[in-house]
C-alpha positions in Angstrom: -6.5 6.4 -4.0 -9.2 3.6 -5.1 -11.3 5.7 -2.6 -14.1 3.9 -4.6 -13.8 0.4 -3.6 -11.1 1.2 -0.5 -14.1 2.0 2.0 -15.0 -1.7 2.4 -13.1 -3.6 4.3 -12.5 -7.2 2.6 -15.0 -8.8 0.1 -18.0 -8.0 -2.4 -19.5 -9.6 -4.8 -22.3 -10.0 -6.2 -23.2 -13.4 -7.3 -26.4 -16.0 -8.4 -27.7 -13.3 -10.7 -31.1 -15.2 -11.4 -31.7 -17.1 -8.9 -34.8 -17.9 -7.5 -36.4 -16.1 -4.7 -36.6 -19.1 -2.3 -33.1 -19.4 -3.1 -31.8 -16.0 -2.3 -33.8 -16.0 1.3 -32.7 -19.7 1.8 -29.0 -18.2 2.1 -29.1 -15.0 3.4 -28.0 -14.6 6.0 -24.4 -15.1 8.4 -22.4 -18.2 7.7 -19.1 -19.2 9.7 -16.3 -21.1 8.8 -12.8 -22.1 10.0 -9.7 -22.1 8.1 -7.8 -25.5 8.1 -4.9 -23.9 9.9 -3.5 -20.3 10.2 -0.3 -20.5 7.5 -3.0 -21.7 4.6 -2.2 -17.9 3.6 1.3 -18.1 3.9 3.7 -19.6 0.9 7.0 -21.6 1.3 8.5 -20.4 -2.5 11.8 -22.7 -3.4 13.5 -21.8 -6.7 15.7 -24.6 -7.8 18.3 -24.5 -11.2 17.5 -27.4 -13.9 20.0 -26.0 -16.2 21.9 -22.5 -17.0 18.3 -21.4 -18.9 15.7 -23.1 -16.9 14.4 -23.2 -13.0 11.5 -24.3 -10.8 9.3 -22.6 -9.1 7.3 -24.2 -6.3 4.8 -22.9 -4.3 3.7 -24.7 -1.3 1.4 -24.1 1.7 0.3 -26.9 4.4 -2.3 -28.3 1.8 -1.2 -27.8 -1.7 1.8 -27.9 -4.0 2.3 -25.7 -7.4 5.0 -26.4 -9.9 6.4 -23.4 -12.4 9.0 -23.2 -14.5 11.0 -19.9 -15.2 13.2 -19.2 -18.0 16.1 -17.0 -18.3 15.2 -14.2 -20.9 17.9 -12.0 -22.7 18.0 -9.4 -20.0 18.9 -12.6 -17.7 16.1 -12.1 -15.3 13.9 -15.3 -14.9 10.4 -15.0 -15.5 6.8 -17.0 -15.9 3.4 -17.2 -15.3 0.8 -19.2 -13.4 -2.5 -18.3 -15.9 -3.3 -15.0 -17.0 -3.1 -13.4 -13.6 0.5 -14.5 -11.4 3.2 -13.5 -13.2 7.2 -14.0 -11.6 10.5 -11.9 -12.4 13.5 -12.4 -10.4 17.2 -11.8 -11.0 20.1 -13.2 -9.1 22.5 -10.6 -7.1 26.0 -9.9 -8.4 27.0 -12.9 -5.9 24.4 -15.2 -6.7 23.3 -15.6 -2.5 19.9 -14.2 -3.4 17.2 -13.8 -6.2 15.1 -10.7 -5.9 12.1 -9.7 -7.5 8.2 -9.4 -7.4 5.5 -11.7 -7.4 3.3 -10.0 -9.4 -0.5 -11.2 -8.6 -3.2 -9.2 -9.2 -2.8 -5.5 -9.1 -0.3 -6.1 -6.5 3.7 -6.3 -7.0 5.1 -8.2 -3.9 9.2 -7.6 -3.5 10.1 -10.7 -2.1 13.8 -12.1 -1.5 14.6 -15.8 -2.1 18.0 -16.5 0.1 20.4 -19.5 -1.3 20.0 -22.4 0.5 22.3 -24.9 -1.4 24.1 -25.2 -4.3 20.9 -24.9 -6.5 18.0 -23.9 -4.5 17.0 -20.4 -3.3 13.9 -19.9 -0.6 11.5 -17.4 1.1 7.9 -16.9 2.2 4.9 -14.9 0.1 2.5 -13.7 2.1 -0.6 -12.6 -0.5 -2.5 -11.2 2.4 0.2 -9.3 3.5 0.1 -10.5 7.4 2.8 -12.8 8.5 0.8 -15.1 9.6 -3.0 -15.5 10.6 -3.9 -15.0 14.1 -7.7 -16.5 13.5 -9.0 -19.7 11.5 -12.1 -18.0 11.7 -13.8 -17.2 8.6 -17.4 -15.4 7.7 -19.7 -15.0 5.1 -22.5 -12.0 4.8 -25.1 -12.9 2.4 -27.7 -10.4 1.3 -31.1 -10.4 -1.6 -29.7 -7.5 -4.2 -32.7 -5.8 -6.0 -32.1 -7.5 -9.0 -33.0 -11.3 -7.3 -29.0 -12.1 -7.2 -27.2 -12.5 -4.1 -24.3 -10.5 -2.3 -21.7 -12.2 -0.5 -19.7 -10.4 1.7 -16.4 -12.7 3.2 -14.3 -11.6 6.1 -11.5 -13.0 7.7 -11.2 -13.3 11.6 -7.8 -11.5 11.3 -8.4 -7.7 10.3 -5.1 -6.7 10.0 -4.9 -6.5 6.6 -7.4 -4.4 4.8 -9.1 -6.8 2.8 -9.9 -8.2 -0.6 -11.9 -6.4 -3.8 -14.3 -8.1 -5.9 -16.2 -6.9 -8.7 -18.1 -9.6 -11.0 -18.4 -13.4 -10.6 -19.9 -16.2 -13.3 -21.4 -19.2 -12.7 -19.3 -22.5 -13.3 -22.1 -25.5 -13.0 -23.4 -25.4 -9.0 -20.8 -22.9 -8.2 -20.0 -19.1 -8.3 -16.7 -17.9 -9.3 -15.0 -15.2 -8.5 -11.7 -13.7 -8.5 -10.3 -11.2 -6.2 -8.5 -8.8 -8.4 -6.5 -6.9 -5.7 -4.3 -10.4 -4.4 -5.6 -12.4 -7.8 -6.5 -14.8 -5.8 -9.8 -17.0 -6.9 -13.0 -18.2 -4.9 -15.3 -21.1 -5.8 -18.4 -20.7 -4.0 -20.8 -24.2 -4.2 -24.1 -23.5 -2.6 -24.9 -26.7 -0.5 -28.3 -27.9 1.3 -26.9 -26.5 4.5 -23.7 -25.4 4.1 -21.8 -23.2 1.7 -18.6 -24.8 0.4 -15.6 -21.9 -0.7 -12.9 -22.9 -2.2 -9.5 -20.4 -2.4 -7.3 -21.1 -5.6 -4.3 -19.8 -6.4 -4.8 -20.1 -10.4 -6.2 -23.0 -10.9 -4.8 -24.7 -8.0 -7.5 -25.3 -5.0 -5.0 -24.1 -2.1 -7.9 -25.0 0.9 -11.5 -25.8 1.2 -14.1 -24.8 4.4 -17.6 -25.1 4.6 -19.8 -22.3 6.3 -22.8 -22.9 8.6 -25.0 -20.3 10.1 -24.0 -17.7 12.0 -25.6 -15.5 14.5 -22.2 -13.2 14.6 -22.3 -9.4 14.3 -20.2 -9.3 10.9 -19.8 -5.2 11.8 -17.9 -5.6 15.5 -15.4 -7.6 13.8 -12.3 -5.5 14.6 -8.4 -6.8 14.6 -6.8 -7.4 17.6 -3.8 -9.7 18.8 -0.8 -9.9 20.7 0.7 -6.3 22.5 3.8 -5.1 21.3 4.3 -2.3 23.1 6.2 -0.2 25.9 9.1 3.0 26.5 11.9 0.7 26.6 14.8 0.8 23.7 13.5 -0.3 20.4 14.8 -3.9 19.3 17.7 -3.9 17.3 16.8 -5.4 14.0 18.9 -6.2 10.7 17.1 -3.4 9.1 19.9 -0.1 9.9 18.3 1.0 12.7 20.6 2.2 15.5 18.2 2.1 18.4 18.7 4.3 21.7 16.2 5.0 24.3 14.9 7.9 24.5 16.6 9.3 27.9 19.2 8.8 25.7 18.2 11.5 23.5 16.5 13.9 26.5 12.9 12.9 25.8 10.9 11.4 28.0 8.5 8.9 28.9 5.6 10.0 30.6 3.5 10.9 27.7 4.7 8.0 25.7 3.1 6.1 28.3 0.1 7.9 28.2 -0.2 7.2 24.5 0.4 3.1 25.3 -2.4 3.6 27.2 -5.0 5.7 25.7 -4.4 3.3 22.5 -5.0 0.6 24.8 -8.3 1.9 26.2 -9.4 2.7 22.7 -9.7 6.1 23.1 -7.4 6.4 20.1 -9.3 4.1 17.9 -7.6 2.0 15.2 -4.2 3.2 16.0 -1.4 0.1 14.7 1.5 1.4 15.0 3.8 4.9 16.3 7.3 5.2 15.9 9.9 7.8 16.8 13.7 8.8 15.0 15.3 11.2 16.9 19.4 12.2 16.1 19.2 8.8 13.9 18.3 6.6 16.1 14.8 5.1 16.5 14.1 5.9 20.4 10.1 4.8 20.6 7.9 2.0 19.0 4.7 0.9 19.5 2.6 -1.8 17.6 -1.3 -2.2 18.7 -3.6 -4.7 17.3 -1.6 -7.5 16.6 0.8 -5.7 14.2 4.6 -5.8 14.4 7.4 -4.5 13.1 7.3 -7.4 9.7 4.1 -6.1 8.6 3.9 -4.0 5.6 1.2 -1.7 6.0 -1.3 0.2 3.2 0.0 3.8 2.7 -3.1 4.7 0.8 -1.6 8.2 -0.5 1.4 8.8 1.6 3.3 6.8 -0.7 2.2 9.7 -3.0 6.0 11.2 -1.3 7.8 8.2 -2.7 6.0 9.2 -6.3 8.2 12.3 -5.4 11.0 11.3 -4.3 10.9 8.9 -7.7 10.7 12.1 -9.9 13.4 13.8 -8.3 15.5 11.2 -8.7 14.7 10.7 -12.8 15.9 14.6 -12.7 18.9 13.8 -11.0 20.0 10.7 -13.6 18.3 13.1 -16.7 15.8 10.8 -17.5 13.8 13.8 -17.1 15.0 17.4 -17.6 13.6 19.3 -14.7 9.9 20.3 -13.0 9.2 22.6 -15.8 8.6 19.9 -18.8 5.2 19.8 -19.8 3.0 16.8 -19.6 1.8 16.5 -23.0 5.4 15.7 -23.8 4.8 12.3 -22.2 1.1 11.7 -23.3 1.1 8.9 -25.6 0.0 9.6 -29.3 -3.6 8.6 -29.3 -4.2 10.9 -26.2 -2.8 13.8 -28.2 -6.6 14.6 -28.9 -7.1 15.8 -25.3 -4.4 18.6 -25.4 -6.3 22.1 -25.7 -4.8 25.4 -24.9 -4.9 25.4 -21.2 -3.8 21.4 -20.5 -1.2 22.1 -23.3 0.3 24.4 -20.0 0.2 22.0 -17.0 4.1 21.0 -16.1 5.4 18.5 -13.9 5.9 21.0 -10.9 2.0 21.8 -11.2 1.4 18.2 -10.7 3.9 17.4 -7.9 2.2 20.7 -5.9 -1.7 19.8 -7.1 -1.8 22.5 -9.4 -2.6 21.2 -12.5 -6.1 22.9 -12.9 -8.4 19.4 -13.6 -11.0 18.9 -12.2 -10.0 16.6 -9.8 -13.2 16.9 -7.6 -15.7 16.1 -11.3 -14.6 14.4 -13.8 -11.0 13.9 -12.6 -12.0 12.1 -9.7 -10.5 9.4 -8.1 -14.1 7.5 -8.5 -14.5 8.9 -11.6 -11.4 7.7 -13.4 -10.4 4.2 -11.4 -14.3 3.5 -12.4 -13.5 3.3 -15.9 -11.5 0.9 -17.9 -9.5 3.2 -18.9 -8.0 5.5 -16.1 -5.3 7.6 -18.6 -7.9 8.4 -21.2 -10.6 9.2 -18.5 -8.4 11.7 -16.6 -6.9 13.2 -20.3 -10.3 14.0 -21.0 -11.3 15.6 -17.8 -11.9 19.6 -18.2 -9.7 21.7 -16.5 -11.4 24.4 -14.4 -8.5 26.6 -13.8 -5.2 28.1 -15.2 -2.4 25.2 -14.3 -0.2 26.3 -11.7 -2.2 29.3 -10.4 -4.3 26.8 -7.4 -4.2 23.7 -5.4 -6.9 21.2 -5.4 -6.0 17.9 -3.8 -6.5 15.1 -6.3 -4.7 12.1 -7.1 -4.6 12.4 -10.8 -1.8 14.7 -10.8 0.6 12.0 -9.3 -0.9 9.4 -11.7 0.0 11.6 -14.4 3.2 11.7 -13.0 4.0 7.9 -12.9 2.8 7.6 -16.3 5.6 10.1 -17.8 7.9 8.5 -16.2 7.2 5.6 -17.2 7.4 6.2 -20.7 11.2 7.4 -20.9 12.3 4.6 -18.8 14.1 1.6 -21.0 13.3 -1.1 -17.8 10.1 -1.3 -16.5 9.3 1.3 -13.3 9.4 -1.1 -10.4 12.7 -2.1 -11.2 13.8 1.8 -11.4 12.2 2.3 -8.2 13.8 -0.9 -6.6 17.7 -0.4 -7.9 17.3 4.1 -6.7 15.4 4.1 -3.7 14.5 1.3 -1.9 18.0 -1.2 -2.4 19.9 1.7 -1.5 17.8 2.6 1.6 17.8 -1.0 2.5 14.2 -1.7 2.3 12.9 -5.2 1.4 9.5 -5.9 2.6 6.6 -3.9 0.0 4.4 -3.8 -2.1 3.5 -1.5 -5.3 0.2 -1.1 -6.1 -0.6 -0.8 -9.8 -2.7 1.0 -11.9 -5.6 -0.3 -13.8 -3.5 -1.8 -15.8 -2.4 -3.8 -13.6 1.7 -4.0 -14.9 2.8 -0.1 -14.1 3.0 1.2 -10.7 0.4 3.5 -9.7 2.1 7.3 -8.4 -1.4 8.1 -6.5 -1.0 5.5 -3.8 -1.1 2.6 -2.6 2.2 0.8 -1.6 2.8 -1.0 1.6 6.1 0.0 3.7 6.9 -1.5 7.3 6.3 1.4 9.7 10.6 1.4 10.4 10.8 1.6 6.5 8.2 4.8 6.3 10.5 5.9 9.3 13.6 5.3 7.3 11.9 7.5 4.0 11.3 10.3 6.2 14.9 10.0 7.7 16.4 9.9 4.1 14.4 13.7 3.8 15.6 15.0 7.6 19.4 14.2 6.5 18.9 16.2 2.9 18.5 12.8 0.9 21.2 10.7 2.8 21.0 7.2 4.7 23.7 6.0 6.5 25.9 8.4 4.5 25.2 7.8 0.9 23.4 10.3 -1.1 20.0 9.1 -2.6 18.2 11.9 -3.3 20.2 14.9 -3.8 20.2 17.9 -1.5 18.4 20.3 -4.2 15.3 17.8 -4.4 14.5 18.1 -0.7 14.9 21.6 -0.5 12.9 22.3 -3.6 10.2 19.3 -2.1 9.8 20.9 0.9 9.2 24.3 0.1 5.8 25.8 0.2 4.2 26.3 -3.2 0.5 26.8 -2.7 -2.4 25.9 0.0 -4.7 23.3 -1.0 -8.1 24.8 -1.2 -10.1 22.0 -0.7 -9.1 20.6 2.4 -10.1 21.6 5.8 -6.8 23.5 7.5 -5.7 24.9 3.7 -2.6 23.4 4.5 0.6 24.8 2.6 2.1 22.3 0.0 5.3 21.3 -1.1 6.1 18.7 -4.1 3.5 16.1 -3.0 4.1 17.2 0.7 1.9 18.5 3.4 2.7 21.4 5.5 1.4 21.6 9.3 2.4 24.1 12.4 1.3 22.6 15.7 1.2 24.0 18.8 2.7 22.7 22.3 2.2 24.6 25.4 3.2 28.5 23.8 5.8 26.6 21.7 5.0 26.5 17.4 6.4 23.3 16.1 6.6 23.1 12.1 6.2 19.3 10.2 6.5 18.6 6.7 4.3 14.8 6.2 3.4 12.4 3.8 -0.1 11.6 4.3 -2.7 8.7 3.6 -6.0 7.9 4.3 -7.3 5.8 7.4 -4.7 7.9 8.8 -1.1 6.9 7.9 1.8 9.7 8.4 5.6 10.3 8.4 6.3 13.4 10.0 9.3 15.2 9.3 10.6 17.9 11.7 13.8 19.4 11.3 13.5 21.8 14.2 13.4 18.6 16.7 15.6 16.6 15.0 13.0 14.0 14.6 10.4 11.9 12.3 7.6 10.4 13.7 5.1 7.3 12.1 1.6 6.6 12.4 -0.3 3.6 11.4 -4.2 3.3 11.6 -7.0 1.8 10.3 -9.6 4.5 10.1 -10.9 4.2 6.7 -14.4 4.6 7.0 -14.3 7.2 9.9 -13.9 10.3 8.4 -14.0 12.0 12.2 -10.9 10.1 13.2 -8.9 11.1 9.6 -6.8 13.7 11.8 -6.7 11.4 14.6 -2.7 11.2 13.8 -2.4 14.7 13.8 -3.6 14.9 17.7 -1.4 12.0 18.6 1.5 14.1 17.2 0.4 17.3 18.9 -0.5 15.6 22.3 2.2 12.8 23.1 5.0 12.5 20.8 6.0 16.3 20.4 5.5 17.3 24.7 7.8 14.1 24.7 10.0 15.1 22.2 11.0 18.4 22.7 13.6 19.8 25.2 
């Protein structure tokens, strides 16, 4: 998903367009600054009653203070807006000890929970780049001529844990360049000084810090995240989160190669690698965080949240908002896309989209950088030809589950993130995420793109191990699993030909003379939940390999060579 802009790391754009050639080699170049402190990311949010109707909203980090007032609309959810881009909706709970909701900034929804603290006053913590807190001040800026006479800035932060910010298109505002990072929807000032570059970071139009770059000799490419270990065989930490933990000689595995692992991942040999995490019988026997991650860290799913897009459908069947797999898309296609129905498209059914059958030409003009290049990504992918009868082969494409978000969306009466919140994740307990959206930037996008703690991945592929259960209560029902887990068809356009269920990837591996099947949702840069009924077990990988397409099955080899030999009996 967003596999156009995704590659790079944080930010691009391109700015100055015009300027003069002196100017553009007077600033090319490295430039380094520092941060004012390492919470100027992180926001203290109070919400506090005025009356029955009214409440404010304040926003505070160590060097700036923002004021918003939300109002009680007829649903009773409390909603505003800071601009055209940061937009709150909250609700209280039946008992009034907590208001939940998103922040929704950007193309980004952040779920966050404010807890009562007095009589009139609820609190928590936003964290827009999705770290909990910065482990570097450091700053840098890339400048670079473009062609055209304009400059490129490129802006990275000294902590890589999160995956960065996307830019496209700046103006000029007197001295300074503007830009606005449409991922967070956070802003940038840039003021190009004698010496110095001066950036300012707003949150609307409120300047939240200031730092001035100088010149930099650094390598801008061996920037890499590191931080704190967070690792070892012991029992897990016991957590708020539902997790029973056990250690895993108290489920007959063993340690050795789960040492191994620790270090391999240590030495690098198992580049990128944030984060793996065993279930086994229930319990959570193994974790492991590497580069500075830890278990509070909500971590880019790129498309294995393509699986929750699944597990989403199957519920809509379950509450007949939908009728079953076999209704046909064009049921759902909105009236002014009714043009791009033709004989064969009139066909395609929600089962060949959950299995990746749905005949468009997902590698042309259904493309993921065809279609999230447009303005337009619905009408793009409508138009797209097909290149084969639906349902008869299995191209991997993340139209499909777009396409499947989009129905969905259209029968519900609330919007989808509140859906999603009150089936799935309240019920399973999960808290800390974020839903990407579509270009749109107010409907959650099906192809990919949230952000799950790893032990909340592990707790989705748990919820498919015990048949759509958690801690007892049914979820997703029985029939859904089973039907999701089956194997439909083999993609043909991926390396292995892996078998595929409904949005689900099939894989046998092999340990000593012993065949070990796993049923996984997948993303790129190499996040996986690994189901595996046989053992009892789900496993969860984390990694940051997005722009190394030889270390994209790099998961797949940490399954096969430490966590099953230490898994199985």
């Amino acid at each position: 998903m967003f596999k156009n802009v995704m590659t790079a790391v944080l930010l691009f754009v391109s700015i100055l367009t015009g300027c003069s050639q002196e100017a553009a080699n007077k600033y090319q170049g490295n430039w380094e600054g520092k941060l004012a402190n390492t919470n100027i990311l992180r926001f203290s949010i109070v919400l506090e009653e005025l009356s029955t109707s009214s409440y404010d909203l304040t926003i505070t980090n160590p060097e700036s203070i923002i004021k918003e007032k939300l109002v009680v609309t007829n649903n009773k959810r409390l909603k505003g807006s800071i601009d055209d881009d940061i937009h709150f909706d909250f609700s209280f709970t039946s008992d009034k000890t907590a208001a939940t909701g998103y922040i929704k900034s950007g193309i980004l929804m952040y779920h966050l929970t404010l807890q009562k603290t007095s009589d009139n006053a609820y609190s928590g913590i936003w964290n827009p780049f999705m770290v909990d807190s910065l482990q570097s001040q450091a700053m840098y800026l890339g400048v670079e001529n473009n062609q055209d006479g304009s400059l490129g800035m490129y802006s990275f932060f000294g902590d890589q844990r999160f995956t960065g910010t996307w830019v496209n298109g700046s103006e000029k505002e007197g001295e300074s360049i503007v830009f606005k990072d449409y991922k967070t929807g956070l802003r940038f000032r840039a003021k190009l000084l004698e010496d110095t570059i001066e950036l300012e970071i707003l949150l609307g139009k409120q300047t939240i810090t200031v730092t001035d770059f100088k010149r930099s000799d650094i390598d801008l490419s061996s920037l890499k995240p590191s931080g704190p270990k967070n690792q070892n065989v012991h029992k897990p930490v016991t957590l708020n989160d539902g997790w029973i933990t056990a250690s895993t000689v108290d489920v007959g595995a063993t340690n050795t190669f789960l040492s191994k692992l620790i270090d391999e991942v240590n030495k690098n040999e198992l580049p990128n690698t944030h984060s793996v995490l065993i279930a086994k019988e229930g319990k959570l026997v193994f974790e492991a965080y590497f580069d500075g991650y830890n278990p509070h860290i909500s971590h880019d799913q790129r498309s294995a949240s393509k699986s929750i897009s699944s597990a989403m459908i199957g519920i809509a069947i379950e509450d007949k908002i939908l009728t079953g797999v076999d209704q046909k898309l064009y049921e759902f296609i909105p009236k002014e896309f009714q043009y791009t129905k033709d004989t064969l498209k009139s066909k395609i059914s929600f089962e060949d989209l959950l299995t990746m059958s749905s005949g468009l030409d997902v590698d042309g003009d259904a493309s993921e950088n065809n279609y999230q290049s447009s303005d337009d990504w619905l009408k793009t992918t409508l138009e797209a030809k097909i290149v084969q009868e639906p349902g008869t082969g299995a191209n991997y494409g993340s139209a499909n589950p777009f396409l499947l978000g989009v129905s969905l969306d259209q029968q519900l009466q609330s919007p989808l993130e509140l859906y999603m919140e009150e089936k799935l994740f309240a019920p399973l307990g999960i808290t800390n995420y974020i839903i990407q959206t579509e270009n749109t930037a107010t409907t959650p996008y099906f192809g990919g793109g949230m952000y799950l703690t790893p032990r909340d991945m592990l707790k989705f592929g748990q919820l498919y191990l015990d048949k759509g259960k958690w801690k007892g209560k049914q979820i997703l029902s029985e029939s859904w699993v089973v039907a999701s887990f089956k194997k439909y068809r083999r993609l043909q356009d991926v390396p292995d030909k892996n078998e595929y269920g409904y949005l689900w990837w099939h894989k046998t591996y092999t340990v000593g003379e012993k065949k070990v099947s796993s049923i996984e949702a997948r993303g790129a840069g190499g996040q996986y939940i690994c189901v595996i009924p046989e053992l009892k077990s789900v496993v969860v990988i984390t990694s940051g390999n997005y722009r190394s397409r030889k270390l994209l099955q790099q998961p797949e080899s940490i399954l096969e060579k430490y966590v099953l030999p230490a898994i199985i009996k």
